[in-house]
N, C-alpha and C positions, 0 to 999 in steps of 0.2 A: 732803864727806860729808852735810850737813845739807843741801843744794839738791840733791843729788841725791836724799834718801829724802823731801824735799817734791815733788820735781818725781812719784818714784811714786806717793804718795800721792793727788797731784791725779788721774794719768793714773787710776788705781784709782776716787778719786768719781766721776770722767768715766765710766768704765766700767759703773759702778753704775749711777748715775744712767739712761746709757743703757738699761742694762737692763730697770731698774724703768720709765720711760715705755715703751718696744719694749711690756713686759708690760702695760701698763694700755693701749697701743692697742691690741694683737692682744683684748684682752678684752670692747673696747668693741665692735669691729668683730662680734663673737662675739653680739652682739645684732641685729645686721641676715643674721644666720641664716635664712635662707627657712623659714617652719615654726613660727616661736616664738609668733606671732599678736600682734607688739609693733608694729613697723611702722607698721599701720596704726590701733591704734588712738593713736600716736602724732600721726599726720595728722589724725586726726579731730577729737584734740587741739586740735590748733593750729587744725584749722577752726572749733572750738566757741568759741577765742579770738576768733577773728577776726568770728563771728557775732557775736559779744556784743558786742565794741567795737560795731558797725553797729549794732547795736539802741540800746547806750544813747547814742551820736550821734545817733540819730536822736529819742530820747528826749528829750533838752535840747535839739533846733533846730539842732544844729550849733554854735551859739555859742561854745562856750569850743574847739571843734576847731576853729573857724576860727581863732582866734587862735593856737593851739597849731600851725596849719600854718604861719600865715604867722612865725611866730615860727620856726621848723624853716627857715622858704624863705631868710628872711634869714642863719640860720646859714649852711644850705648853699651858698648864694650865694656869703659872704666865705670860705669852706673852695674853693670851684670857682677863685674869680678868686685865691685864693695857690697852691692846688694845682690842675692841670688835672684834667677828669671822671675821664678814662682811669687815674687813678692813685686821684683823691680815693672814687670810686665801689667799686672793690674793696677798699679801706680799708676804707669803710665797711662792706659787706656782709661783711667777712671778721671785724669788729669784732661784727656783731650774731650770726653766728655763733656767736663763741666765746664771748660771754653766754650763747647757748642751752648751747652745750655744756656749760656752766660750770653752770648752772643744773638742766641735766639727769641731771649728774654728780653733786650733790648730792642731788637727787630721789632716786637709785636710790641713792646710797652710805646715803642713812637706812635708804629701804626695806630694803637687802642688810644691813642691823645688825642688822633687830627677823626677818626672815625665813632670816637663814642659819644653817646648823645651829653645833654648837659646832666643827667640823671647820673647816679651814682651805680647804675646799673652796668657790670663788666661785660666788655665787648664778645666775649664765649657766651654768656648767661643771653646776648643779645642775639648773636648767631644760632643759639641753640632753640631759641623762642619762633627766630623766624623760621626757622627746617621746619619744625612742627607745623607752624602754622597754616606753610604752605604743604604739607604730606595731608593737610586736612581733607576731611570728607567736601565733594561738591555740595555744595548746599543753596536751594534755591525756594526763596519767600517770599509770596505773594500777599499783596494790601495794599496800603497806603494811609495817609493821615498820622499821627501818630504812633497807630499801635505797630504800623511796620516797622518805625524809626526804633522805636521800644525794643522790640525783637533782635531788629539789627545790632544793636549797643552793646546784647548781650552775647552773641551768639558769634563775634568777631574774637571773642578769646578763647573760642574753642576751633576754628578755622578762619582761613583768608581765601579759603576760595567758593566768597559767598555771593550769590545773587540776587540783587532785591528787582523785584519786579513790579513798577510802580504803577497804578491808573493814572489816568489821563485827562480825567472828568473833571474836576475840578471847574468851576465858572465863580467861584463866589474870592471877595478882599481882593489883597495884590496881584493873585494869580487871574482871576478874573479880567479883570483892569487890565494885566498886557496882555492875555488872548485877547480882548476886544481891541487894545490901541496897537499892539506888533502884530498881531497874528500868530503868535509862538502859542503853543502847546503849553498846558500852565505848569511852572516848575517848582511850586508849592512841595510837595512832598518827597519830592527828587531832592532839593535842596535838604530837607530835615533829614532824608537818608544819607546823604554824603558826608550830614556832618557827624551823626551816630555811627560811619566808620571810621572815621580820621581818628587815626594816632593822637593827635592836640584836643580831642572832642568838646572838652569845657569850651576852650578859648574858641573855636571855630563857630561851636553852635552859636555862641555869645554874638559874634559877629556874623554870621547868617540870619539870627531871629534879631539882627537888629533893625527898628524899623524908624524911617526918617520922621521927626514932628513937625519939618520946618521943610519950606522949598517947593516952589512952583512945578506940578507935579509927582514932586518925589513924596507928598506927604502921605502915610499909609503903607509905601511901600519896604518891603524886608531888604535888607543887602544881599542876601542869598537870590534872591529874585532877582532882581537887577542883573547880578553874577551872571547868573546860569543864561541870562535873557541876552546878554553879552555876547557870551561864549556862543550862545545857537547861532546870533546872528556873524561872529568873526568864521564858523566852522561849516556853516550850511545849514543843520538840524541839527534838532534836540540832542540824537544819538552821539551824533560828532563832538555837539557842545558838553554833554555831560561826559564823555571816554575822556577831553581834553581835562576838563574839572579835575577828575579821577587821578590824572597823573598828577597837576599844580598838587591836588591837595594831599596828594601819595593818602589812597584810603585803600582798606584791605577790602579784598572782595571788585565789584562791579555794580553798577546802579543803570537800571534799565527803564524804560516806558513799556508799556505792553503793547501798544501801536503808535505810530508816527502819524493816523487820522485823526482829525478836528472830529473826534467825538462828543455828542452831548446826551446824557440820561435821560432816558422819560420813564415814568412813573406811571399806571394804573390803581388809583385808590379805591376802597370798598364802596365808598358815594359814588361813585362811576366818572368825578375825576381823572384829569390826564392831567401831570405836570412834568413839565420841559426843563430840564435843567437841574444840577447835583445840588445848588444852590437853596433851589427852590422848595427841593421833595421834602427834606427834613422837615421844614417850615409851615408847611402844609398842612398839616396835624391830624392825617386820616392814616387808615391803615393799610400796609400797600397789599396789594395782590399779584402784580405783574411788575414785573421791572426790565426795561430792553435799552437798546443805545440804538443813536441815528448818526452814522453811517449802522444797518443792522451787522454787516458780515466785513468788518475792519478789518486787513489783513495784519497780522501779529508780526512785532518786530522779531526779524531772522533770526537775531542774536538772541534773542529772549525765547525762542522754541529749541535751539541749539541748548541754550542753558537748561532747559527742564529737560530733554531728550540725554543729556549726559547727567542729570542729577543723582546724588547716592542719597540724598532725602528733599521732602519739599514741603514745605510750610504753608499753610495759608492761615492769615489772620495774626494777630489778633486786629480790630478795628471796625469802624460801622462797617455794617451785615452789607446794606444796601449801596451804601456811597463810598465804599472803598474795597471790601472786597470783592463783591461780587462783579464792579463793572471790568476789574480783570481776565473773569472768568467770562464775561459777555461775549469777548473775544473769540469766536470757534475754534481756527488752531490753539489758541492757548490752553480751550478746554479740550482739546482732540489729545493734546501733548502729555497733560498730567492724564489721563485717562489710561493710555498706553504707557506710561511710566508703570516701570516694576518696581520702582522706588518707594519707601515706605513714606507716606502721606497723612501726614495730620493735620486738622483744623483746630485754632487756638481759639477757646468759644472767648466772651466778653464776660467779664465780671457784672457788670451793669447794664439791664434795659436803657433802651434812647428812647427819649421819648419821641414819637415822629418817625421813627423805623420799627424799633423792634419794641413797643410798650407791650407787655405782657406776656413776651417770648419766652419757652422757655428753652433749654439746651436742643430740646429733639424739635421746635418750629427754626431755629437757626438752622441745623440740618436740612430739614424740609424744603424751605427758600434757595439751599445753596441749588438745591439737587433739584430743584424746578427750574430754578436760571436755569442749569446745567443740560437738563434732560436726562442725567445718569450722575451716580452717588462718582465723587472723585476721590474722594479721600476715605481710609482705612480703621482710622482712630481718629478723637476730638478730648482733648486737653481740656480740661473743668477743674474752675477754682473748687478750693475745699473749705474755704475758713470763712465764717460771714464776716462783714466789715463791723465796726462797732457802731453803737447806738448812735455815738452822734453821726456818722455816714450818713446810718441809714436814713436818720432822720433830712439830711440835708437833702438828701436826694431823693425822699419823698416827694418834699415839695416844690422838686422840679418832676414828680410823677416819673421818676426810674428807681427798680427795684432789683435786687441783685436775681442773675437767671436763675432760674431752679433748673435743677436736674432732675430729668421725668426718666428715670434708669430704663422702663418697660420700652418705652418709645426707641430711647436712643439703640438701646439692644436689638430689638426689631430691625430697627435698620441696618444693621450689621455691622456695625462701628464697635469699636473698643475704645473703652471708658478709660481715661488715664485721671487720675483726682491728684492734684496736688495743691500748697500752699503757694501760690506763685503771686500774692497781693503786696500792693505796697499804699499804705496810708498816711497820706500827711498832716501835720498839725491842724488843717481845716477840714480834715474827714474827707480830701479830695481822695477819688481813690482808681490806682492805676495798676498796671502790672510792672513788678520788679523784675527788670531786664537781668540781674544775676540767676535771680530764683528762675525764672519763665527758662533762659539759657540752661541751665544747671537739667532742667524736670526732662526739656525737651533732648538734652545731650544722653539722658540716659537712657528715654526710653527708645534713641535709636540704635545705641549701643546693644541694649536687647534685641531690639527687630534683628537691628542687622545678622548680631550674634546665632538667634533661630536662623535667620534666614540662610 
């Protein structure tokens, strides 16, 4: 019994063992990665050794190298005359080797102590995450409210060089309240973006949506708010205050306003109605027909037309039709920008009518609204859930009168859009129902993989 549960025990270290070296080679080798930019300045390394010995031999005369050779010649002499070359020679070279090895292993295991994060994640496995990241395609998505933040969350593990380009309409809660008490531009949705890129996203969003209960003024308001209300006012404007965010909070990507003007929506309803304000329109409870912004011709932030002008794809939606996506589009250069983009362009529809914007819509009146704001179709393809939600959803959301979009296929076809249908929903224990930022990321990464691929 005892030589047998020693003999497993061995076979078990053995196995270990192997394991743990297999891991620490496959890890090493994971450094001569074409791409990581180590390589070579490894070489240069060793050349920069090599110079240097030369210089300072030639510095002292050679003198103490010469004896230091011939001291070497006689070693290898009596190692040649007991061991022959052919044997004594790979020896050696295989011995200096595994100094270097040794040497280099220690090098990097310091560096990978004071450099890796607190994750159990190795600092190659880490290097190699960010090169990708950043070789990623430009990618540039337009919305706001939620559903961009949604988007955003998902679409950072497939590149870091993303750009969310946010509206600016916003008048209702915390955001409201300091456009009217600072005069700042509301940072409501700017904030849910920065924290859907951040690296820490749990712990950040936590403390961005957190909102004060207590305190003269403060009550109502979000931390993220405050944040970003900070930063405009220490940096000059919003653009300043959010780039400064960007670096404290090291987020992958970029987070932009669509314009740096004190815009406000108004609204044309089917009663003949006019309502002021992003606030308001929802609330409203008529059906819209017109929808504009006052300033009418805002001029579009620089950086935000530079970003769609260099885009390899560009998103717009998911999010309300009226109060977030489209006052992006209200924009003229912005809507000049994606227009002349050759980049392939999709619209994320909404899983669910709103009641108070889109009650009744179905996927091809989404289209129609964008491309009326617009004046002209901007996008190529629109993304449509595939799975209906379950009874109890549906039923929940009855009784706030929203009903999942239908797909009118003849209409959307007609308009010369291409139909992408996938499973991209996420439902929670109370039938709330949203888009799953892996699934939504996942649908959308592939079908640009294909454009681009035809393309």
């Amino acid at each position: 019994m005892s030589i047998g549960f020693l003999r497993q025990a061995l076979n078990a270290l053995q196995k270990q063992s192997r394991s743990r070296t297999s891991y620490r080679v496959n890890q090493w080798f994971k450094w001569l990665s074409p791409g990581l930019s180590v390589k070579r300045w490894l070489l240069i390394s060793v050349g920069g050794v090599l110079l240097a010995s030369l210089g300072f031999a030639i510095w002292i005369r050679l003198t103490p190298i010469f004896w230091a050779i011939e001291f070497l010649k006689g070693i290898l002499g009596l190692i040649t005359n007991i061991v022959p070359y052919y044997i004594s020679g790979p020896l050696v070279i295989l011995g200096g080797l595994l100094l270097l090895l040794w040497g280099q292993t220690r090098t990097v295991s310091s560096i990978t102590e004071v450099l890796r994060s607190e994750g159990d994640e190795e600092l190659i496995d880490v290097l190699l995450a960010h090169r990708r990241l950043y070789r990623g395609p430009k990618i540039v998505a337009i919305g706001g409210g939620t559903g961009l933040s949604t988007l955003l969350r998902g679409l950072k593990v497939y590149s870091a060089n993303i750009t969310g380009i946010v509206t600016v309409a916003d008048d209702g809660g915390s955001s409201g309240r300091l456009r009217q008490e600072f005069g700042v531009l509301p940072p409501g949705d700017i904030r849910n973006c920065l924290a859907a890129l951040a690296d820490e996203e749990k712990l950040l969003t936590e403390l961005f949506q957190y909102r004060f209960k207590a305190g003269d003024g403060l009550t109502g308001h979000s931390f993220g708010n405050l944040f970003l209300t900070a930063m405009s006012d220490i940096t000059g404007d919003l653009e300043r205050g959010v780039a400064a965010s960007s670096k404290v909070l090291a987020i992958r990507g970029q987070v932009l306003p669509a314009t740096l003007s004190d815009v406000r929506l108004w609204a044309e309803l089917a009663d003949g109605r006019r309502i002021e304000g992003e606030s308001k329109i929802t609330g409203a409870g008529g059906k819209i027909v017109k929808i504009g912004c006052i300033p009418a011709n805002s001029p579009a932030l620089p950086a935000a037309i530079k970003a769609i002008q260099e885009a390899d794809y560009i998103i717009m939606g998911p999010g309300s039709l009226y109060t977030s996506v489209i006052p992006n589009l209200l924009v003229p250069e912005i809507a000049d920008a994606i227009a002349a983009s050759n980049a392939p362009r999709i619209y994320v529809c909404n899983i669910m009518t709103q009641p108070g914007e889109t009650q009744g819509y179905t996927v091809g009146d989404h289209i129609k609204a964008i491309d009326a704001a617009c004046g002209r179709p901007l996008f190529n393809a629109v993304l449509v859930h595939k799975k209906s939600p379950s009874d109890r959803a549906l039923i929940r959301y009855a009784q706030q009168l929203s009903h999942p979009v239908f797909l009118d296929r003849e209409a959307v076809t007609q308009s010369g859009r291409r139909i992408v249908i996938a499973n991209v929903m996420h439902e929670d224990e109370t039938g709330c129902v949203r888009h799953n930022p892996q699934r939504l990321a996942r649908v959308l990464w592939r079908w640009y993989s294909g454009a681009h691929h035809v393309k």
